[in-house]
N, C-alpha and C positions, 0 to 999 in steps of 0.2 A: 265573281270570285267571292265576294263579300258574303252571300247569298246560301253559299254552299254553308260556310262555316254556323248562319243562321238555322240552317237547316241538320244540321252536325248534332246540336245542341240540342232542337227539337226531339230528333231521336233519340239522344242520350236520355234527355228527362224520359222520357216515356218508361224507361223502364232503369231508371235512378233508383237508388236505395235510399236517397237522404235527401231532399231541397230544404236549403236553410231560411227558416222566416226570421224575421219579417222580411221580407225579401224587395232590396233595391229601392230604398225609401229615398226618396231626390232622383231617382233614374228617369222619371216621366211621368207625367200626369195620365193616370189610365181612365178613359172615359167609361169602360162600361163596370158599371156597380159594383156586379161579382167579382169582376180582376181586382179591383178596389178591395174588396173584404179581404179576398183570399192572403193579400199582397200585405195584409196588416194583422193577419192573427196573430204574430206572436209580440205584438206590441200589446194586444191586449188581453191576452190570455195567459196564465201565469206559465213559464218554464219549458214553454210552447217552441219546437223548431222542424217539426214536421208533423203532417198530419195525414195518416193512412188507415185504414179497418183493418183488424185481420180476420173481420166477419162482418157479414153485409156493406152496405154502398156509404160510400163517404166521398163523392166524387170529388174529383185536383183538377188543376188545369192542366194537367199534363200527363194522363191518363196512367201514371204509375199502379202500379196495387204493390201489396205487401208481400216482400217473400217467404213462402212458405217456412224457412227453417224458423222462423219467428211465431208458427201458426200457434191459435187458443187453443188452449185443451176443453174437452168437454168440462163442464164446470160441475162439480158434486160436493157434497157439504162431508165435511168429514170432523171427527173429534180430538183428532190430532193437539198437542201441544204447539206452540213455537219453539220452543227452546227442543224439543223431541227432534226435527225437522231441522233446525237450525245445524245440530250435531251429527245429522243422520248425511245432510248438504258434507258439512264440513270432510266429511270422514272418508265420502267418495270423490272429494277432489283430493285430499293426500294419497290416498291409495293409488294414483296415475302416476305415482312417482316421478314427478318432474318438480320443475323449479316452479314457487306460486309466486308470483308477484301481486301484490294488493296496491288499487290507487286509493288512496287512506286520506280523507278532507278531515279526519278528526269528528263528522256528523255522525248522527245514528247511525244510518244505512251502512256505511262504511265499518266504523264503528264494532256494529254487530258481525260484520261481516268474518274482520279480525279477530274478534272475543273469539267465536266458534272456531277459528285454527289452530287459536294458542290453547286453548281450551283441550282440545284434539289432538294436537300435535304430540311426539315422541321427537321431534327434531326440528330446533325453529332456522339451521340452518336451510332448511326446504325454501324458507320464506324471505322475501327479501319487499320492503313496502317500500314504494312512490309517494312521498309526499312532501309540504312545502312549512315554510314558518307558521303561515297560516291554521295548518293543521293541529300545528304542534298548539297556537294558542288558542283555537280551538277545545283541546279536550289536553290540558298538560300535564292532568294527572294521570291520563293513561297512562302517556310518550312515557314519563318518568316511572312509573310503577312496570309497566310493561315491556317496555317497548328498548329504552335507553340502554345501551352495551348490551342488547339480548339478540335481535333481529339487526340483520343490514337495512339501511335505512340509504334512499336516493331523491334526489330533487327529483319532483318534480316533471319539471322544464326538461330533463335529459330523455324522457319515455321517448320513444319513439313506435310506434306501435308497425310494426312490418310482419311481413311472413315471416321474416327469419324469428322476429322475435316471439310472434304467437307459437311458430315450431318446438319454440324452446322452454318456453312458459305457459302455465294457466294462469291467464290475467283476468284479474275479478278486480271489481268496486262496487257501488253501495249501490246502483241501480238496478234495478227500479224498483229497490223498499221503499221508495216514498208511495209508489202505490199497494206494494205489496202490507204496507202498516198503516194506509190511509193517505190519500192524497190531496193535494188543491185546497187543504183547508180556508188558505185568504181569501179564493174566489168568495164562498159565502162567509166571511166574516160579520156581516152586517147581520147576519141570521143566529149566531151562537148564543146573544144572551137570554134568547128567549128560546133557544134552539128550534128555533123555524126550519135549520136544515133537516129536520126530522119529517117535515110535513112531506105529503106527497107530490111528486113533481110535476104531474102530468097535470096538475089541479093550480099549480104554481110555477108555472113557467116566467110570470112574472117577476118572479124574485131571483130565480135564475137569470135574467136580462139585467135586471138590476145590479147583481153579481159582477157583471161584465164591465155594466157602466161605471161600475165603480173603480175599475183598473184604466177607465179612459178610453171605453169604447163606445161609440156614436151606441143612438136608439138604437138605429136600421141595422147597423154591423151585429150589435147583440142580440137583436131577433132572429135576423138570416143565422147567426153560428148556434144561438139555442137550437132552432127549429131545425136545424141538419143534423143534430146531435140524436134532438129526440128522437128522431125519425128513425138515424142510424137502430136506437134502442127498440123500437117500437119494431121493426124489419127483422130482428135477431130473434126478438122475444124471450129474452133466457128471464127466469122466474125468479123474482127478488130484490130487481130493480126498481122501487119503490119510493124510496126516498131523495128529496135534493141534494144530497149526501150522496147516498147510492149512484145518484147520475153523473155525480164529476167522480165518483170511482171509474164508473163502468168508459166515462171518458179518456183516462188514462189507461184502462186495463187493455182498451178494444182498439183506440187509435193513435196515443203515445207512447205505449207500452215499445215498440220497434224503434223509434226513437231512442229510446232510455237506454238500449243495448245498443247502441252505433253509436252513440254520445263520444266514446274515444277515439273512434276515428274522423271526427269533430274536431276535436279538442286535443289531441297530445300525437300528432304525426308530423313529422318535419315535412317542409312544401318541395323541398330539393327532389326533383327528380319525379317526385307524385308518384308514387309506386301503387302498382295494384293489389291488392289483397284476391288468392285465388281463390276459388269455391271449397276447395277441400279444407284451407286455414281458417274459411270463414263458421265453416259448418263446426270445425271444435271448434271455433270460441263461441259459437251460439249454446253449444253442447254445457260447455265447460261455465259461463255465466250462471255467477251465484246464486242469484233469485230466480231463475230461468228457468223451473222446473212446474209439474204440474202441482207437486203437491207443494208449494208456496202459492200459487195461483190459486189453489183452492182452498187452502187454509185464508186466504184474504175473503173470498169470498163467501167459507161461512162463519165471517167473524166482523157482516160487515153492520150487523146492529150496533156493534160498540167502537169499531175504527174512525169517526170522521164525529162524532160527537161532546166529545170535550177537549178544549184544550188542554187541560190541565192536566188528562190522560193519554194524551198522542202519544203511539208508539210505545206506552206504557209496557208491553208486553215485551217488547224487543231492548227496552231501555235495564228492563227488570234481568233480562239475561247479562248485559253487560255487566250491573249490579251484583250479580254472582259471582264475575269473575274480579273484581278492579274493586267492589264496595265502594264504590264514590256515592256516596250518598246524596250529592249537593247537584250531580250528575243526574241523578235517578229523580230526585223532586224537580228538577227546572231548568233542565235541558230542553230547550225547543228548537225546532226546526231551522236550519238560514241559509241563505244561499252561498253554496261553493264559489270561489272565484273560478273564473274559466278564463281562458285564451280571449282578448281582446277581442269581439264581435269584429272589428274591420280587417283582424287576420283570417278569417273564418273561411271558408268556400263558398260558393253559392249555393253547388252542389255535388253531391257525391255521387257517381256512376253505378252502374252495375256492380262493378271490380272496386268498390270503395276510390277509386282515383277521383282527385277533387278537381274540383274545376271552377273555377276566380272569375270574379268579376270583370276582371280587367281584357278577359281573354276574349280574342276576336269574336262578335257575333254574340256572346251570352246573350247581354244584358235586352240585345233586340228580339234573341229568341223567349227570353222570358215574358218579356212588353207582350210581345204576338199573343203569346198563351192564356195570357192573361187579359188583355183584350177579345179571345173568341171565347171566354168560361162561361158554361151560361149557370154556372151556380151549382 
């Protein structure tokens, strides 16, 4: 009986939308290497909670791939503005005439996400923003410059993300502008002052390892996750991918990028009842996601000579739109990057189904069907 439910699981993974890493740390000691790595990437890789291509091989131990409504666009360099593109986004999610809801952490991403509505908007009843204290101290001269008795304002903690309610709203938040304005900076932090992340990768893989170690990942572990990455890159071959910089873009652009846009059915769905998200809900919110177009995917990527090389400049360009609207000036010189809070890790799923339905650790058979998987990966 036990056996079945082991096997339930296995199928499920295969064609899961989301396994959450680091996955099952105290569950068992896995003898072979690869389960080992795989079972620990996101302890040592920054912001890391799935890991799939949405071009060439990245193999999982659980033979998922990526679903298409998340597919790369072909990649082309264009002269576009941000702020051009920022309002051009903004103007065709008002025009759907429905209710926006924004999840607002007070970050850039987010941040900017919001400038462009209010900026655009004709009626901020449209808008109604998701967020917590946190937000507010975060960035509190927007809240109060913008934000305060203007737009409906809700915790947080109450989203609940269902059919009913993607049916009824465009829900957007700040992801994935950390890749779309440059991403992973802390990986190589050890390389900035002399801007080593500028040198060529392929020639420096070593400092890419080093990167890793520096987050608390073994030798072995940062060599096997460089050497699968480059590989990924090298199998693609898109032109321009150059730099150690370049390579933890193209990291996130190619294999977190899917991730980044599932993150709230992660993070803000109640567990009662585990509902499924249908294909036709899923596809507008894929549609409907802020950053989620080709021409921000391409504007990141021909802009990525200056995106991941100073800090003092990150996101400078997205920072400078906010700036436009709010003039914080104090905002605009030295705002940096930090991390949202999210839903306590041990509320988390292990994994998310086809149908977004989550599915726990606790529940019969997972955690033996994950063990299996992970013990036959051969890397």
């Amino acid at each position: 009986m036990y056996s079945r439910y082991i096997q339930y699981h296995i199928e499920n993974l295969k064609s899961s939308a989301l396994v959450n890493l680091p996955i099952g740390v105290g569950w068992a000691n896995i003898s072979n290497p690869c389960g080992q790595y795989w079972a620990s990437i996101g302890s040592y890789v920054l912001g890391l909670h799935d890991v799939r291509p949405r071009q060439g091989t990245f193999t999982n131990p659980w033979g998922a791939t990526s679903n298409p409504l998340f597919a790369a666009p072909k990649l082309k360099f264009n002269n576009n503005t941000l702020a051009t593109l920022l309002d051009r986004r903004a103007n065709e999610l008002l025009s759907l005439d429905q209710r926006i809801a924004i999840m607002w952490s007070g970050g850039i991403d987010s941040t900017c996400v919001l400038a462009a509505l209010i900026k655009n908007s004709t009626n901020l009843s449209q808008l109604v923003i998701y967020c917590s204290n946190k937000s507010i101290q975060e960035n509190p001269e927007f809240y109060n410059k913008l934000i305060k008795n203007k737009i409906e304002c809700r915790e947080v903690d109450e989203l609940d993300v269902t059919n009913e309610f993607i049916d009824e709203h465009v829900l957007l938040h700040g992801d994935p502008g950390d890749c779309v304005f440059g991403p992973s900076m802390p990986m190589y932090r050890h390389l900035l002052a002399n801007n080593q992340q500028r040198l060529p990768w392929r020639q420096n893989q070593n400092l890419i390892v080093q990167g890793i170690v520096n987050t608390g990942g073994t030798v072995d572990f940062s060599r096997w996750y460089t050497n699968k990455v480059s590989a990924n890159i090298d199998e693609v071959g898109v032109a321009g991918i150059d730099s150690i910089s370049d390579w933890w873009w193209w990291h996130y652009y190619n294999l977190k990028w899917e991730f980044s846009l599932l993150r709230p059915f992660l993070d803000t769905r109640s567990t009662a009842g585990r509902p499924c998200i249908s294909d036709d809900t899923l596809k507008k919110y894929s549609n409907t996601v802020f950053y989620n177009t080709e021409y921000f995917q391409c504007w990141s990527y021909s802009n990525l000579h200056k995106l991941c090389h100073n800090p003092a400049q990150h996101k400078m360009d997205a920072k400078q739109y906010i700036f436009d609207l709010d003039h914080n000036q104090e905002y605009l010189n030295n705002k940096r990057k930090v991390e949202s809070l999210v839903r306590d890790p041990k509320q988390r799923p292990a994994y998310l189904d086809k149908n977004l339905r989550a599915h726990y650790p606790h529940d019969p058979g997972l955690k033996e069907a994950i063990i299996e998987c992970l013990e036959n990966f051969k890397g």
